[in-house]
C-alpha positions as CSV (number, residue, x, y, z in Angstrom):
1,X,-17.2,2.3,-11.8
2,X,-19.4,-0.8,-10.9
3,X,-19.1,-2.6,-7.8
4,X,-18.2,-5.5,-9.3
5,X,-15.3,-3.2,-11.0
6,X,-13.8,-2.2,-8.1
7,X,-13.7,-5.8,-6.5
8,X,-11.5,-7.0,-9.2
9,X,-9.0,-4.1,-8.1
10,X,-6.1,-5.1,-8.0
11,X,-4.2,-4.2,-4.0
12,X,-0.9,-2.8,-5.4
13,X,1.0,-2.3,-2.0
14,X,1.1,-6.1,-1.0
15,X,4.1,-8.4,-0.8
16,X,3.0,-11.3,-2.6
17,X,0.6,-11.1,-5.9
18,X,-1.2,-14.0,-7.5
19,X,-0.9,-14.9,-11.2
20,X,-4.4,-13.3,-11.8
21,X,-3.4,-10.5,-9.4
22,X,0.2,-10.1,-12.1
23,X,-2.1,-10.2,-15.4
24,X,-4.6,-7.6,-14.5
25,X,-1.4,-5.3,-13.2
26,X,0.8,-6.1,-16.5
27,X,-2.9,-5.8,-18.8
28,X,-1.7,-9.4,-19.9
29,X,-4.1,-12.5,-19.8
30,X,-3.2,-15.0,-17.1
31,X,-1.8,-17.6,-19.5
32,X,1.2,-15.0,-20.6
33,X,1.9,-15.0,-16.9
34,X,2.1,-18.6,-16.0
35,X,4.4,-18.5,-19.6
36,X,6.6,-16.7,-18.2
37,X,6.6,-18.3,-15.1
38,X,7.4,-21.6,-16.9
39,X,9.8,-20.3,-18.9
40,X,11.9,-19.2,-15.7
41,X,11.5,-15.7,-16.9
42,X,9.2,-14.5,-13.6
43,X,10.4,-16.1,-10.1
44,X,7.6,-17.3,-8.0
45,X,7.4,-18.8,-4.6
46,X,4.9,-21.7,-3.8
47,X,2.0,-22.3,-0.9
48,X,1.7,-25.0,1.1
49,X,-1.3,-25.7,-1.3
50,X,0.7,-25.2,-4.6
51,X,-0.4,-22.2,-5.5
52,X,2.0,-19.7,-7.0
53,X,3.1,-16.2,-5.5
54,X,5.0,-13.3,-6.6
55,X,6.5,-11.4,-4.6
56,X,6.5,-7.3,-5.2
57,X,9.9,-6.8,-5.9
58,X,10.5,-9.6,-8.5
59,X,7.5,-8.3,-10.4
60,X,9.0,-4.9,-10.5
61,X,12.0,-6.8,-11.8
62,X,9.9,-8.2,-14.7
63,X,8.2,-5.1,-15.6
64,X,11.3,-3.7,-16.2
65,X,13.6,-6.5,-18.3
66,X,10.5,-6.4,-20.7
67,X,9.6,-2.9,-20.8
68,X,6.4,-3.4,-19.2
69,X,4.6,0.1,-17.7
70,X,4.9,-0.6,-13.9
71,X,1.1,0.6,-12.6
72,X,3.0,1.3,-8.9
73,X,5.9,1.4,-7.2
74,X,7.9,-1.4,-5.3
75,X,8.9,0.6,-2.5
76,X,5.9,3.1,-2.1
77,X,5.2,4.5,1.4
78,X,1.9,2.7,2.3
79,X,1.9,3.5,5.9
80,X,0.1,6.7,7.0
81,X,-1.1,8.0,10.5
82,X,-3.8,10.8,10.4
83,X,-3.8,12.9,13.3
84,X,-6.3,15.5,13.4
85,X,-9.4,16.3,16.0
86,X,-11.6,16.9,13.9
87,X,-14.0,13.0,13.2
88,X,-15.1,14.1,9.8
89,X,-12.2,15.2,7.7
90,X,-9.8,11.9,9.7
91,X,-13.0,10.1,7.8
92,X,-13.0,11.9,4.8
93,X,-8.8,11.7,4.7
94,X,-9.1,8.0,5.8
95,X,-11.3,6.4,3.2
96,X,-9.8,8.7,0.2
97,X,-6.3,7.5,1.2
98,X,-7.8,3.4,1.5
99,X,-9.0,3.5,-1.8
100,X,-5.5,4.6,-3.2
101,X,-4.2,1.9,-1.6
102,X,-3.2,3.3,1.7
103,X,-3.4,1.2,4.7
104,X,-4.5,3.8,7.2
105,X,-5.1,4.8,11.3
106,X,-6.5,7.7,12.9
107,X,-5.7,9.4,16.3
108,X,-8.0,11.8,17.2
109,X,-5.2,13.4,19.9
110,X,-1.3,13.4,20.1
111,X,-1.1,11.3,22.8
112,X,-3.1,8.5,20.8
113,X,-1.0,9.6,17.9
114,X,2.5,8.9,19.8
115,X,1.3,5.1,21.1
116,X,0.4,4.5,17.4
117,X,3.7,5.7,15.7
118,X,5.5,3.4,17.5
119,X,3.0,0.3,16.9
120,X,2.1,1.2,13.5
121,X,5.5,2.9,12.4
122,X,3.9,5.0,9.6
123,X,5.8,5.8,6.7
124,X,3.6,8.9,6.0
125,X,2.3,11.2,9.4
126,X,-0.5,14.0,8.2
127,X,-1.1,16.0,11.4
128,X,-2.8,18.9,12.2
129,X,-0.6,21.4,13.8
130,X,-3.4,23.2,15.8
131,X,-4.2,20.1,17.9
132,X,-5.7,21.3,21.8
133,X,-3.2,18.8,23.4
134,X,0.1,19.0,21.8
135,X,1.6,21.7,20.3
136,X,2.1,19.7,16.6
137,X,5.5,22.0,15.4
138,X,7.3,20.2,18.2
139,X,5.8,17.0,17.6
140,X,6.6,17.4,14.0
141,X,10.4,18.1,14.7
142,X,10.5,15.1,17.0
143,X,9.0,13.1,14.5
144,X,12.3,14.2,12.1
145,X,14.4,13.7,14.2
């Protein structure tokens, strides 16, 4: 895949989606979109500039009255806190999970990793049990409960 390929990725865990953004998800030129927008059949939400949005859950809501393969899901766990000491494989983790579509922080240390649960509030934790300072089955059962 090109460069230029993956800049014309579309992000599929944000809120609001642009026309072009809808086209490339639905493999529809831009023109069917702003159709259906027209039409009433896809509900968009303006900018202060005009421009139109659509907003995650009403595209899943189109996808599906017209049968359309939905390339992600609406209420996918994007969140995820990597906790592990080790630089290289929080790296390695880090960027494999950003290019899914992750939005990601590391902690190198449970007591980094506690300030940024509660900041971040991760929907996904991946932590290595065998950390020096923590003990990570308690911190695991916390985390549960």
């Amino acid at each position: 895949m090109s460069s230029r390929d993956e800049s014309e990725e579309v992000q599929l865990n944000k809120k609001f989606y642009t026309t072009s953004d809808v086209a490339k998800i639905c493999n529809v030129h831009r023109n069917t979109i702003i159709g259906s927008i027209r039409k009433g059949i896809l509900k968009i939400y303006r900018t202060p500039g005009g421009h139109a949005r659509i907003a995650r859950e009403d595209l899943l809501e189109f996808c599906k009255r017209r049968n359309l393969p939905v390339a992600f899901n609406g209420t996918r766990n994007d969140k995820v806190l990597v906790v592990d000491d080790d630089p290289l494989l929080v790296k390695l983790i880090k960027v494999g999970l950003e290019k899914a579509g992750y939005r990601v922080m590391a902690a190198g240390n449970g007591y980094d990793a506690g300030f940024m649960t509660l900041d971040f509030r991760p929907d996904i934790m991946l932590l290595d049990i065998m950390l020096p300072d923590i003990d990570g089955d308690k911190v695991a059962q916390r985390v549960r409960s």
